[in-house]
Backbone of each chain as nested JSON, in Angstrom:
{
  "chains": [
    {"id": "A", "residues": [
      {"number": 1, "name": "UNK", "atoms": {"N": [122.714, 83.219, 66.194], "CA": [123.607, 82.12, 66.563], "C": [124.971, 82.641, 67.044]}},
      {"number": 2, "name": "UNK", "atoms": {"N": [125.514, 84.116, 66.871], "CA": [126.855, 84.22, 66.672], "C": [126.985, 84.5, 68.256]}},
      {"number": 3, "name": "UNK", "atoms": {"N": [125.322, 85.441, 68.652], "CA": [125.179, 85.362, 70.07], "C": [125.752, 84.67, 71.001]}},
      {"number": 4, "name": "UNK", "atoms": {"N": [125.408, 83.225, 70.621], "CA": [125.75, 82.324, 71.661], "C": [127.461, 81.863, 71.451]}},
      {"number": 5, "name": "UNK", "atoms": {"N": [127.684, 82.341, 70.491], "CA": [129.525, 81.809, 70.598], "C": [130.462, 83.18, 71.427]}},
      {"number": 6, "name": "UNK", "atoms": {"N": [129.651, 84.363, 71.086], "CA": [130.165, 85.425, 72.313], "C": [130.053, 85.007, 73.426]}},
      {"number": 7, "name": "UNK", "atoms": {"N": [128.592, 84.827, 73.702], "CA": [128.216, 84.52, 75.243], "C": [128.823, 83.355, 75.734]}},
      {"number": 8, "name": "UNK", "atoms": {"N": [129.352, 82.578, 74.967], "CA": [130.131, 81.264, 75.626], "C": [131.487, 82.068, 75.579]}},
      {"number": 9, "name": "UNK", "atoms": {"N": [132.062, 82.396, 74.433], "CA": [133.686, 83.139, 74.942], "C": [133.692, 84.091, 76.034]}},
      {"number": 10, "name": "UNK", "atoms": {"N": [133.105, 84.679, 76.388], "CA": [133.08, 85.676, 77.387], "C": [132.554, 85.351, 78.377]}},
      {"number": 11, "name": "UNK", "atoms": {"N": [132.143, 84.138, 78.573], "CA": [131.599, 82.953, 80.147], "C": [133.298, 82.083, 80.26]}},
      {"number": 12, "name": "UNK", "atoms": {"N": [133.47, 81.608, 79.48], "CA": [134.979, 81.202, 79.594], "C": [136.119, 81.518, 79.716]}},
      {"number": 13, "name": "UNK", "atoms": {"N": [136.22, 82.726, 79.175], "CA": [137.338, 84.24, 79.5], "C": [137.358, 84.585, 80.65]}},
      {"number": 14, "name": "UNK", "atoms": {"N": [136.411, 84.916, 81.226], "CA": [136.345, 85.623, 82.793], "C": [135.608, 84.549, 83.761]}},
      {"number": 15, "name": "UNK", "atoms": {"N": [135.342, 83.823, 83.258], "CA": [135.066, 82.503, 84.905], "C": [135.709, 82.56, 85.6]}},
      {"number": 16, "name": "UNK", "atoms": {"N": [137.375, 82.249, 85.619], "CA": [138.596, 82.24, 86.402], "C": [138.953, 83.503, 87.418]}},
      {"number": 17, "name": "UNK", "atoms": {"N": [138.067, 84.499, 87.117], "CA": [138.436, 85.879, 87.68], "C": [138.002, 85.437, 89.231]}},
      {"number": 18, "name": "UNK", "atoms": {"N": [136.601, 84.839, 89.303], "CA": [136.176, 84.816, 90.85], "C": [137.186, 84.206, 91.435]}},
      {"number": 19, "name": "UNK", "atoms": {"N": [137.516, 82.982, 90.836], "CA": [138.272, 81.471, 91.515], "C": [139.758, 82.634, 91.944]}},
      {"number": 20, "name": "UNK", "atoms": {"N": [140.276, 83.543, 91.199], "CA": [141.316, 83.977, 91.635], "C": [141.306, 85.048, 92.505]}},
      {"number": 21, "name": "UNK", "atoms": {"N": [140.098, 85.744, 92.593], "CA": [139.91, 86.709, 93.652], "C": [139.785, 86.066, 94.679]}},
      {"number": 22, "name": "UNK", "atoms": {"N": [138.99, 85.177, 94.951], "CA": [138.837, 84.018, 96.238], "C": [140.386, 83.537, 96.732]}},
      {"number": 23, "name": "UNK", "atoms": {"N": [141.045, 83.254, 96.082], "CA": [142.246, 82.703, 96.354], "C": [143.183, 83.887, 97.01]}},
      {"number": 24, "name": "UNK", "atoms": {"N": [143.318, 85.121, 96.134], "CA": [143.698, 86.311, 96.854], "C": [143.175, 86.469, 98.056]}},
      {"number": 25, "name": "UNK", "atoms": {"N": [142.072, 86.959, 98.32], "CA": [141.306, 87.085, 99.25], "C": [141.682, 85.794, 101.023]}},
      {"number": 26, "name": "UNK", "atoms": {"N": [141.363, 85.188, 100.154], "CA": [141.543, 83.865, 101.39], "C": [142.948, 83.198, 101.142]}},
      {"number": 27, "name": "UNK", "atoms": {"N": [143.985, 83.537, 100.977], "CA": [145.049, 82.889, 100.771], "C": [144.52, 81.289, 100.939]}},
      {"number": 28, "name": "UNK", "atoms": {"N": [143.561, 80.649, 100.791], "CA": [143.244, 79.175, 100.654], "C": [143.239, 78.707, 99.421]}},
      {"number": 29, "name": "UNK", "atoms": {"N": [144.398, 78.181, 99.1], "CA": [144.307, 77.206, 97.738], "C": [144.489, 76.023, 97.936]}},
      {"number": 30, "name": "UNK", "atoms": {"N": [144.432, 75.515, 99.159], "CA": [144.385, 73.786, 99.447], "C": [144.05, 73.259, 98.249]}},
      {"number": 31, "name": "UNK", "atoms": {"N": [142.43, 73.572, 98.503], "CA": [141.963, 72.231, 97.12], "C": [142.316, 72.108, 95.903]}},
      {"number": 32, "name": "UNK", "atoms": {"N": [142.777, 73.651, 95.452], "CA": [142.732, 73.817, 94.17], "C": [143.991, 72.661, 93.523]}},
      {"number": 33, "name": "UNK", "atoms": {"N": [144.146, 72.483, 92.349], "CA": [144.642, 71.3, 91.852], "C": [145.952, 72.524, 91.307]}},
      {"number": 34, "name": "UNK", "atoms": {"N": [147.214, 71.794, 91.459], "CA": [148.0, 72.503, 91.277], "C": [148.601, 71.506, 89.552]}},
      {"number": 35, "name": "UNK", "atoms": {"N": [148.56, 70.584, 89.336], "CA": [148.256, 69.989, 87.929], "C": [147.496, 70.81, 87.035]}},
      {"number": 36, "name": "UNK", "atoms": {"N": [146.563, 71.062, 87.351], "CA": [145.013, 71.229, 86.559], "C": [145.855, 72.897, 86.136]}},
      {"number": 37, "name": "UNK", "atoms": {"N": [146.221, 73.586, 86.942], "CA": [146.535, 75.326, 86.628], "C": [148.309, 75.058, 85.632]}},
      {"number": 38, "name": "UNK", "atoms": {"N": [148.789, 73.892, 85.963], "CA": [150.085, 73.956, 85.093], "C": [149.671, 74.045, 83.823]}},
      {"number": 39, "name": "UNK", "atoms": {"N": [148.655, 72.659, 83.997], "CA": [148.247, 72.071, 82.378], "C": [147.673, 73.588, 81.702]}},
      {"number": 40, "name": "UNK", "atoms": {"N": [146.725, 73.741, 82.49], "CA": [145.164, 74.874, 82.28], "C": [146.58, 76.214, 81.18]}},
      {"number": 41, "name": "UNK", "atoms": {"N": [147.262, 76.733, 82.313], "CA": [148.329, 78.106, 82.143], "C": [149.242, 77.745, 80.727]}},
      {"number": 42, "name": "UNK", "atoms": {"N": [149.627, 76.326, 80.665], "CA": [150.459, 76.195, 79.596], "C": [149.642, 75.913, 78.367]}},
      {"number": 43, "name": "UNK", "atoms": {"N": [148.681, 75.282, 78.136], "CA": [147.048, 75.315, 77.324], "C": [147.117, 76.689, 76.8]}},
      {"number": 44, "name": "UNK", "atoms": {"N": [147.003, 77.329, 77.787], "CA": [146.355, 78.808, 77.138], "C": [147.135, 79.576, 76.674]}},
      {"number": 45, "name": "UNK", "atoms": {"N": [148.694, 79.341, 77.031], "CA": [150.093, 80.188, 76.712], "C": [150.061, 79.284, 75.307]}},
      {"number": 46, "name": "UNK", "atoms": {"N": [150.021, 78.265, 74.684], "CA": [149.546, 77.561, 73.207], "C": [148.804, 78.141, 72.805]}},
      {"number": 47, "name": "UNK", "atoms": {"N": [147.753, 78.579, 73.191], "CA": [146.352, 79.369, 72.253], "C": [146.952, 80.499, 71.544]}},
      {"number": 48, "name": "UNK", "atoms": {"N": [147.263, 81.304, 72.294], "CA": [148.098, 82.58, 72.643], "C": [149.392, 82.665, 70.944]}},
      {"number": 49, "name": "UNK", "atoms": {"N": [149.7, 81.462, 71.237], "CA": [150.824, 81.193, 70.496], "C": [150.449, 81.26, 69.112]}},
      {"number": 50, "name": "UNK", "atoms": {"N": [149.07, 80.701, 69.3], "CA": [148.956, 80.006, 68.11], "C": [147.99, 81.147, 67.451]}},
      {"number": 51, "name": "UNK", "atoms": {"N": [147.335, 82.208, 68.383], "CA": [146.521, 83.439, 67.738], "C": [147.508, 84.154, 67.489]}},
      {"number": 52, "name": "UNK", "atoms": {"N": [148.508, 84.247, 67.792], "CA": [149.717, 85.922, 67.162], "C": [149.958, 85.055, 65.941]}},
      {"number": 53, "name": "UNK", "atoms": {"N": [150.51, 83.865, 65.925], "CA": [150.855, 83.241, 64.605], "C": [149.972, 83.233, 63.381]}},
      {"number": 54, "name": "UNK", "atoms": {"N": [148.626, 83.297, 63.592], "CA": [147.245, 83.442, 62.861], "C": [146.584, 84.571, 62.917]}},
      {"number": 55, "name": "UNK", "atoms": {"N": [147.347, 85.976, 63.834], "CA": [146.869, 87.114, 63.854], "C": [145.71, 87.26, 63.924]}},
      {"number": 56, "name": "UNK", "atoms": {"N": [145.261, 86.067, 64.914], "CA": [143.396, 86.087, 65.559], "C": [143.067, 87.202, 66.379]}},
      {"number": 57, "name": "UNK", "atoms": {"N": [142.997, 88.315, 66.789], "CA": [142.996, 89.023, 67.729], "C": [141.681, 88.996, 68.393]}},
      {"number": 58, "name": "UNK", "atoms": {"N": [140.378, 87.91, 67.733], "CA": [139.877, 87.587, 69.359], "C": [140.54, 86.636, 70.187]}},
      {"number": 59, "name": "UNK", "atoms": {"N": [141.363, 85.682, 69.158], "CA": [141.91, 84.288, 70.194], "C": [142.945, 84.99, 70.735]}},
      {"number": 60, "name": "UNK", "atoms": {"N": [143.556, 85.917, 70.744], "CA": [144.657, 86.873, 71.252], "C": [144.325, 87.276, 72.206]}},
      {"number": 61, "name": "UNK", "atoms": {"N": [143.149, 88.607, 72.219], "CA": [142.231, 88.948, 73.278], "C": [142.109, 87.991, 74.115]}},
      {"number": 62, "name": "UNK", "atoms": {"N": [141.1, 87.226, 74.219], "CA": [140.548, 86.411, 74.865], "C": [141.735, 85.649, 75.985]}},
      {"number": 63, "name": "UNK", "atoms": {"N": [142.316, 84.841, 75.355], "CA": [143.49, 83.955, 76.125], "C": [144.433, 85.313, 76.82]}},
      {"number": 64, "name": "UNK", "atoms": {"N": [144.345, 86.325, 76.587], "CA": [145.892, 87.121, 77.754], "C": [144.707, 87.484, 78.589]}},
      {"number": 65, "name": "UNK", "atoms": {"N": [143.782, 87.663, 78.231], "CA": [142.312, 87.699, 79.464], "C": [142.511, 86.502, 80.359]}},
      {"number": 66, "name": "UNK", "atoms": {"N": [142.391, 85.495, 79.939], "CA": [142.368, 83.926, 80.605], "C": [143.517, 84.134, 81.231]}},
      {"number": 67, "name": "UNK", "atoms": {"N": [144.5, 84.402, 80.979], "CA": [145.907, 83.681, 81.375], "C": [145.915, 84.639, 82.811]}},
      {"number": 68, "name": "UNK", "atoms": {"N": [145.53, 85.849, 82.766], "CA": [145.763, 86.959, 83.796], "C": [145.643, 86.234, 85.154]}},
      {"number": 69, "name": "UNK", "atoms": {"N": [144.088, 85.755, 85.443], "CA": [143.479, 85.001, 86.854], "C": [144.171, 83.806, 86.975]}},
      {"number": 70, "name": "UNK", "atoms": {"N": [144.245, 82.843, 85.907], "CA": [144.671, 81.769, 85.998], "C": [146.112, 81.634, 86.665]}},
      {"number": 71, "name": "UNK", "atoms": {"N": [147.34, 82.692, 86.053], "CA": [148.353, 82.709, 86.749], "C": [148.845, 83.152, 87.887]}},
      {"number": 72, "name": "UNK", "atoms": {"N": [147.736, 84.048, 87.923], "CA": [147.553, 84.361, 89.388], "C": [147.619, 83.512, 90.129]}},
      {"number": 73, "name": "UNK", "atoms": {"N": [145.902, 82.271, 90.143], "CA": [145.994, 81.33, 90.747], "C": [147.046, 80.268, 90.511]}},
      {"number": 74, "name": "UNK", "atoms": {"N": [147.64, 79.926, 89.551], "CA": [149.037, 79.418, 89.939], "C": [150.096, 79.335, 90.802]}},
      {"number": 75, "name": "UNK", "atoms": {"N": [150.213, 80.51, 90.947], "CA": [151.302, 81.64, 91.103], "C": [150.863, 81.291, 92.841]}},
      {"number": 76, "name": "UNK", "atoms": {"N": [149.667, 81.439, 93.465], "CA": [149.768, 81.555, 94.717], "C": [149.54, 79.773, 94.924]}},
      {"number": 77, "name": "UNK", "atoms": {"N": [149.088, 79.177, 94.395], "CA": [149.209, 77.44, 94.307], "C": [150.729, 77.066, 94.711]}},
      {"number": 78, "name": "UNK", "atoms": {"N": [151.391, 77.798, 93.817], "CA": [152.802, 77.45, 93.925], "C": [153.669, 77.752, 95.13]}},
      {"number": 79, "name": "UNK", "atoms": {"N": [153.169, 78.928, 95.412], "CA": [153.755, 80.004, 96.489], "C": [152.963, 78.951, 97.53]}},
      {"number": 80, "name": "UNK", "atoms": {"N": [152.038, 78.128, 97.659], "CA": [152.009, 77.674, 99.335], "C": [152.392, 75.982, 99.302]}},
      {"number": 81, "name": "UNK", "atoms": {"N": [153.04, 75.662, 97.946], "CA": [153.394, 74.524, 97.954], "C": [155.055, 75.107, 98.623]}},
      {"number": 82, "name": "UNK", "atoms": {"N": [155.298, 75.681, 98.179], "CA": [156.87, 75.99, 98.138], "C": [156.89, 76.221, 99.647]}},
      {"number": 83, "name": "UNK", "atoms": {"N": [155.81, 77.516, 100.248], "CA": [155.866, 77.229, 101.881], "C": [156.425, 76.128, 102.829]}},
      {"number": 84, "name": "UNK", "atoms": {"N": [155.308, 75.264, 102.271], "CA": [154.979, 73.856, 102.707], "C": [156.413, 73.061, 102.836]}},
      {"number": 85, "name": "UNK", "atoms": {"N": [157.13, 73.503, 101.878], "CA": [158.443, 72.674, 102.061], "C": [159.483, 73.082, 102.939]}}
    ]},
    {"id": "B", "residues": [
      {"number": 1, "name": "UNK", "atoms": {"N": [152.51, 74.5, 62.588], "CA": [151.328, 75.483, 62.776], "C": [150.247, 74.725, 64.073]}},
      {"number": 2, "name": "UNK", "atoms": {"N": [149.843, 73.856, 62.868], "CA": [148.167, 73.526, 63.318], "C": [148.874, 72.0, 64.711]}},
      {"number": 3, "name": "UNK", "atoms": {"N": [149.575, 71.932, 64.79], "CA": [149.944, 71.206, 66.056], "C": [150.255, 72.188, 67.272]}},
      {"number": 4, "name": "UNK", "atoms": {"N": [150.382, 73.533, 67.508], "CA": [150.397, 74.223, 68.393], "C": [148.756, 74.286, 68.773]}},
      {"number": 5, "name": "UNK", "atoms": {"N": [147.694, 74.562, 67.72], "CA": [146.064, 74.506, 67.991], "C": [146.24, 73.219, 68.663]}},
      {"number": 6, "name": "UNK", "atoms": {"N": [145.886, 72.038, 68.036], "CA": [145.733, 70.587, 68.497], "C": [146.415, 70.533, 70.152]}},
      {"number": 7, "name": "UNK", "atoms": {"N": [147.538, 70.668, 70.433], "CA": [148.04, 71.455, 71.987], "C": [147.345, 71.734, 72.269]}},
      {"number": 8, "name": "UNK", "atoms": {"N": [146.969, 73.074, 72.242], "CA": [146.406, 73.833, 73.005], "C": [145.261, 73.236, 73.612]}},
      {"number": 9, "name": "UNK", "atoms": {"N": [144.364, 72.561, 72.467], "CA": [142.84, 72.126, 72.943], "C": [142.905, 71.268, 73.507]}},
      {"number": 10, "name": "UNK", "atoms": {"N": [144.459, 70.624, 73.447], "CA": [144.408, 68.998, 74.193], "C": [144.579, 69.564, 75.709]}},
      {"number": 11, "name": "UNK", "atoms": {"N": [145.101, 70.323, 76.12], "CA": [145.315, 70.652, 77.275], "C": [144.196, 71.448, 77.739]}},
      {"number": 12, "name": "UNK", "atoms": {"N": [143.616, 72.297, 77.544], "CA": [142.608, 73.112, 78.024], "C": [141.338, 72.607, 77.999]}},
      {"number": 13, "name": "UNK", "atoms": {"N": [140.883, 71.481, 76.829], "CA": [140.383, 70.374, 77.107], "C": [140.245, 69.553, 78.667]}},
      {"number": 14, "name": "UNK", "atoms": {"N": [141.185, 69.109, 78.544], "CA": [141.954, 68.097, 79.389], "C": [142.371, 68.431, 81.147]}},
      {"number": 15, "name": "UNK", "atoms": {"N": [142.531, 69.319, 81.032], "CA": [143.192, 70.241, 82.411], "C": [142.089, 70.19, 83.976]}},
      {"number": 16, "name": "UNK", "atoms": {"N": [140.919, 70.091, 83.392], "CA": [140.056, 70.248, 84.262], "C": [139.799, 68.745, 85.225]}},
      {"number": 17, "name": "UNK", "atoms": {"N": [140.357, 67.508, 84.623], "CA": [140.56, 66.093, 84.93], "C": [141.412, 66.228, 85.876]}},
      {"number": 18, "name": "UNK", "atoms": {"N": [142.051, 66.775, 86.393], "CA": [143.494, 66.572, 87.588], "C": [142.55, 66.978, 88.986]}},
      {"number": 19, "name": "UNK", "atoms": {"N": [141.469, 68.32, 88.487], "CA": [140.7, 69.026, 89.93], "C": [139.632, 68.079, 90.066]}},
      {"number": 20, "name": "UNK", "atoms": {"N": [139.356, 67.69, 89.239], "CA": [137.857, 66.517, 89.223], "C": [138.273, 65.747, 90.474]}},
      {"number": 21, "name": "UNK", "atoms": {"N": [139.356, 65.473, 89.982], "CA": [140.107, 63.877, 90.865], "C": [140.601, 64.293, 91.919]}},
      {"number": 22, "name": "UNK", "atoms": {"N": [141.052, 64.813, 92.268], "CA": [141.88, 65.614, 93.168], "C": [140.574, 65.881, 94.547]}},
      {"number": 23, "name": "UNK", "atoms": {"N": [139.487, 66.326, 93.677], "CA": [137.857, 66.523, 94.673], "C": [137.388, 65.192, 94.795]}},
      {"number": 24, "name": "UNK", "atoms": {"N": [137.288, 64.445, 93.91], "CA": [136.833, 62.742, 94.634], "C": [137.597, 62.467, 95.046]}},
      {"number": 25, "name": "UNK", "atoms": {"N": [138.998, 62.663, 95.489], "CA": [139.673, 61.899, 96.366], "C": [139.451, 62.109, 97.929]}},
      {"number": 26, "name": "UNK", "atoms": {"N": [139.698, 63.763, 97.479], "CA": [139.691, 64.259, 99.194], "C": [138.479, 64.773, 99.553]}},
      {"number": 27, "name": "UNK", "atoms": {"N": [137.217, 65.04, 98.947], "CA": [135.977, 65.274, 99.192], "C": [136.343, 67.032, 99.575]}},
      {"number": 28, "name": "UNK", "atoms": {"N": [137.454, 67.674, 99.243], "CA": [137.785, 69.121, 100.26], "C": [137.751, 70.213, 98.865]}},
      {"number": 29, "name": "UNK", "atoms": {"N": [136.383, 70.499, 98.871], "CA": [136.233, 71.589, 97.696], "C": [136.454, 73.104, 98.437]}},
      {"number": 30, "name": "UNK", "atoms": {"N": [136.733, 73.424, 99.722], "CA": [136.582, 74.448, 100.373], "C": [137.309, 75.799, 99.419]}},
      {"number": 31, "name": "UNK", "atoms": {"N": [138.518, 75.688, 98.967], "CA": [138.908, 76.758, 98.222], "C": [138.721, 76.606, 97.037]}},
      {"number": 32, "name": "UNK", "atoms": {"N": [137.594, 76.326, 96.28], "CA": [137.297, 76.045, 95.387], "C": [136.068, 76.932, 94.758]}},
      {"number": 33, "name": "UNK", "atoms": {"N": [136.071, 78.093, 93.743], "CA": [134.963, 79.206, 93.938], "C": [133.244, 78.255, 93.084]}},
      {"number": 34, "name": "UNK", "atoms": {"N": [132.382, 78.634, 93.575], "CA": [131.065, 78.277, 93.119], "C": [130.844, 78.608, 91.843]}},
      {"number": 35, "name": "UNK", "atoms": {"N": [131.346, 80.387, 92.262], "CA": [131.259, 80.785, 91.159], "C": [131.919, 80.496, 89.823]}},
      {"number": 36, "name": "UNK", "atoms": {"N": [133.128, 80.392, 89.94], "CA": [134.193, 80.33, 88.776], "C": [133.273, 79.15, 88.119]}},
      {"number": 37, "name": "UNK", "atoms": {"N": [132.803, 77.9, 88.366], "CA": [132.349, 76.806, 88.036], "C": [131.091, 76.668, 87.492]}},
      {"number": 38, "name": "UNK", "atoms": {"N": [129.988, 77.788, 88.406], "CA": [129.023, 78.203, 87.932], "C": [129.203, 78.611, 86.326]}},
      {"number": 39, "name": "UNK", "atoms": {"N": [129.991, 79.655, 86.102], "CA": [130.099, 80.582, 85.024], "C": [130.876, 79.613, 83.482]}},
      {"number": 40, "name": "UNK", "atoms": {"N": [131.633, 78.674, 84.289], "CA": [132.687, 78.089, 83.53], "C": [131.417, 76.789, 82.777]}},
      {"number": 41, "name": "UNK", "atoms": {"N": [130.728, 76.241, 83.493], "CA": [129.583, 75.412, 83.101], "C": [128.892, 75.731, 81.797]}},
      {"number": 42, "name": "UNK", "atoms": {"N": [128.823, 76.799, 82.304], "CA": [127.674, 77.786, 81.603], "C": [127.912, 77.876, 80.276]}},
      {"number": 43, "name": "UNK", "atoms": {"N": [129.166, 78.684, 80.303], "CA": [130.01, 78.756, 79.143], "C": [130.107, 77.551, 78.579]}},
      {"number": 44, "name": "UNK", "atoms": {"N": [130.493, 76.327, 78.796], "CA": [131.255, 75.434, 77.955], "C": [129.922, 74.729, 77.338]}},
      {"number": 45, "name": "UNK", "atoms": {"N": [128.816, 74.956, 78.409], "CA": [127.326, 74.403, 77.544], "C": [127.053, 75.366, 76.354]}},
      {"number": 46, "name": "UNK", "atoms": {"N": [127.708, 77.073, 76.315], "CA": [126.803, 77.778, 75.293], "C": [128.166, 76.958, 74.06]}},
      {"number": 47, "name": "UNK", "atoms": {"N": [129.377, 76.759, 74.256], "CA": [129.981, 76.27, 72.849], "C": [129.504, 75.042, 72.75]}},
      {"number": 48, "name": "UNK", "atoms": {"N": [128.774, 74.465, 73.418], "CA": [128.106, 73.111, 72.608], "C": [127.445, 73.506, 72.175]}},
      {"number": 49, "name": "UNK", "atoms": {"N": [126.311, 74.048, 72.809], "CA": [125.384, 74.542, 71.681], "C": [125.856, 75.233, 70.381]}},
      {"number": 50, "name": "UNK", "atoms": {"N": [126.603, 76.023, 70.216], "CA": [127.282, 76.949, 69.408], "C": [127.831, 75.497, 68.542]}},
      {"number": 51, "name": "UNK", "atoms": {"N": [128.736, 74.524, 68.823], "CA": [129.148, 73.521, 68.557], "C": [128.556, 72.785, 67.675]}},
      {"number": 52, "name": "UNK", "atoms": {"N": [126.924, 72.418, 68.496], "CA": [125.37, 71.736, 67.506], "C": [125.154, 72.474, 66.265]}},
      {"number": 53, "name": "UNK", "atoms": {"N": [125.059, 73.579, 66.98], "CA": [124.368, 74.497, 65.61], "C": [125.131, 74.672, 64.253]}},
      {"number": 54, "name": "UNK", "atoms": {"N": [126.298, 74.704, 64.559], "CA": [127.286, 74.586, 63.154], "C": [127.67, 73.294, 62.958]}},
      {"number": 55, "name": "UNK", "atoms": {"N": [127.118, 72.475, 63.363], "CA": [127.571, 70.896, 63.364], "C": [129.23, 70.626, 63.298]}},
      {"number": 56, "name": "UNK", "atoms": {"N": [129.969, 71.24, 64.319], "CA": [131.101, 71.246, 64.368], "C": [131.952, 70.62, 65.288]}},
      {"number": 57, "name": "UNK", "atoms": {"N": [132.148, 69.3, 64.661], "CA": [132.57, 68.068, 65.662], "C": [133.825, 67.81, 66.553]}},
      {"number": 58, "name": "UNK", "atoms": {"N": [134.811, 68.761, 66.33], "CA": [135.796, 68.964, 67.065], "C": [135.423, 69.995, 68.551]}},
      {"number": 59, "name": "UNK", "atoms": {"N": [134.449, 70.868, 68.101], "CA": [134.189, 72.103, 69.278], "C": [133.131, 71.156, 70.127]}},
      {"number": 60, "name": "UNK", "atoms": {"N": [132.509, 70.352, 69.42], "CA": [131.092, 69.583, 70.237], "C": [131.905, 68.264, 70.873]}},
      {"number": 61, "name": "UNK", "atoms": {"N": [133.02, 67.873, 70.625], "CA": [134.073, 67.081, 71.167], "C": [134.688, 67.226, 72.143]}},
      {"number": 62, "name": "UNK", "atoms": {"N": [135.204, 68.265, 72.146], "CA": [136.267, 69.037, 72.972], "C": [135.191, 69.85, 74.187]}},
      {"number": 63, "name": "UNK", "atoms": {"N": [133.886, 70.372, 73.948], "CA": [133.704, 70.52, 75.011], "C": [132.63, 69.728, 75.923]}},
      {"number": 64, "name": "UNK", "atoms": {"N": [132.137, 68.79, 75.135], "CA": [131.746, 67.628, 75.945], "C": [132.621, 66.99, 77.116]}},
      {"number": 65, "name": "UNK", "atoms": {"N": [134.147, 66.851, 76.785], "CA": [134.735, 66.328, 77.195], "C": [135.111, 66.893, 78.475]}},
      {"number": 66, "name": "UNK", "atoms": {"N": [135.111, 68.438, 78.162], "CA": [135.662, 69.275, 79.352], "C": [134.56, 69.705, 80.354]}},
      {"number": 67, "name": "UNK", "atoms": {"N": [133.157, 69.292, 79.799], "CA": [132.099, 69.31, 80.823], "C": [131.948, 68.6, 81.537]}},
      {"number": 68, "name": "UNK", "atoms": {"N": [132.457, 67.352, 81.395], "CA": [132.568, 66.168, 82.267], "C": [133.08, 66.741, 83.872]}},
      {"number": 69, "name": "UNK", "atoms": {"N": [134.604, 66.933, 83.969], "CA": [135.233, 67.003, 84.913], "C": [134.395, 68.667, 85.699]}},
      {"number": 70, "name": "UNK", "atoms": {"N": [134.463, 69.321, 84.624], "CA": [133.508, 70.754, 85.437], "C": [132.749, 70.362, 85.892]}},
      {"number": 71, "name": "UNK", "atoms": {"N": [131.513, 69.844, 85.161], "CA": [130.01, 69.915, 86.311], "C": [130.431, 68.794, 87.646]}},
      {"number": 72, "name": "UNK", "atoms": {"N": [131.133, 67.569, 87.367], "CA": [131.675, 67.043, 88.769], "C": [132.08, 67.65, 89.511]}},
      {"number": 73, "name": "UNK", "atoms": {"N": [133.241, 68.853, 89.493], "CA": [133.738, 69.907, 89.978], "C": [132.44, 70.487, 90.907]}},
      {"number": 74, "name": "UNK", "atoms": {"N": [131.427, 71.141, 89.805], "CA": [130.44, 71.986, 90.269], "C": [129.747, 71.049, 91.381]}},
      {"number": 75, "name": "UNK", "atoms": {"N": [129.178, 70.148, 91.297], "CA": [128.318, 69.06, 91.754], "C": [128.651, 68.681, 92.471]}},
      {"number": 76, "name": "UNK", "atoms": {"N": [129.951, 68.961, 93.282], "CA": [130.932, 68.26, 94.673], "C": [130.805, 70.192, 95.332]}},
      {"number": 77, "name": "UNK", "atoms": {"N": [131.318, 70.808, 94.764], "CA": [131.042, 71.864, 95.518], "C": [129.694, 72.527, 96.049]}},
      {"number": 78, "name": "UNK", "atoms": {"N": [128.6, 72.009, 94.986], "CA": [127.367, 72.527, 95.237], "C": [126.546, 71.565, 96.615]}},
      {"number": 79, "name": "UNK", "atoms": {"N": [127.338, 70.441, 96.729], "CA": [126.669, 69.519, 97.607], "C": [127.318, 69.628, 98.8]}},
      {"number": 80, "name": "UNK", "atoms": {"N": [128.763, 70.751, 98.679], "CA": [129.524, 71.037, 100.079], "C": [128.622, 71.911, 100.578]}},
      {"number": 81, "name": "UNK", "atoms": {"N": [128.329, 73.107, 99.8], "CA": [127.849, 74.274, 100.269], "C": [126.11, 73.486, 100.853]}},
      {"number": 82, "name": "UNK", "atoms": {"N": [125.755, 73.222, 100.136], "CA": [124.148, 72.431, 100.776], "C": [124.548, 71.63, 102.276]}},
      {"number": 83, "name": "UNK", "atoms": {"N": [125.488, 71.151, 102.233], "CA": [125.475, 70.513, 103.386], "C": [125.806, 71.252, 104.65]}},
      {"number": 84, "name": "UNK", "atoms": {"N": [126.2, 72.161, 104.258], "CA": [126.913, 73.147, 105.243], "C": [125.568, 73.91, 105.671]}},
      {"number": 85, "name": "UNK", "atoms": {"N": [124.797, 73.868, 105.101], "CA": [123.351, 75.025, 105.698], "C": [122.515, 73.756, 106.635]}}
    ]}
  ]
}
């Protein structure tokens, strides 16, 4: 059983990696939801918070994993809104 | 303490509702990766399961909820890419 709670943390940890290589790659972040990566980035900067405070060091691990792609994709979300203006 | 957790899940939960909508509005999943969604699916089905098996109603809560807006996610992009062949 413990199988499947790895194999789900480590499907959820690194999902975000493609979505942010794509975005590098193709400077296209039209669709992407620039809400969804505030909420998503500040979510996971809480997890984060809340594993050093509880000295979880998989929820530690895991979330500065997450946060890496995700702010990435932020980061260039932001950068072509700001263009745009 | 435990209101920084409750955060966290409310948002990372939750976060994936802004891209859902954002894709039924404008039908424009183009920068949007297959993959990331593929993998992210995947994952949030193995913590339900993981969720069932320990009968643990907050994790079987929380990611029911966040499967919603993903597989729509997935299911608008998977029907871009089909249409496109």
């Amino acid at each position: 059983m413990e199988y499947i709670g790895y194999l789900a943390a480590f499907c959820t940890t690194f999902a975000f990696f493609p979505q942010a290589i794509m975005a590098i790659r193709t400077k296209d972040v039209k669709s992407i939801s620039l809400t969804m990566y505030s909420i998503l980035c500040f979510g996971i900067s809480m997890w984060l918070v809340y594993g050093i405070l509880k000295a979880d060091w998989p929820l530690i691990l895991a979330n500065l994993i997450t946060l890496l792609p995700s702010l990435t994709i932020l980061y260039l979300k932001v950068a072509s809104v700001v263009k745009k203006k």
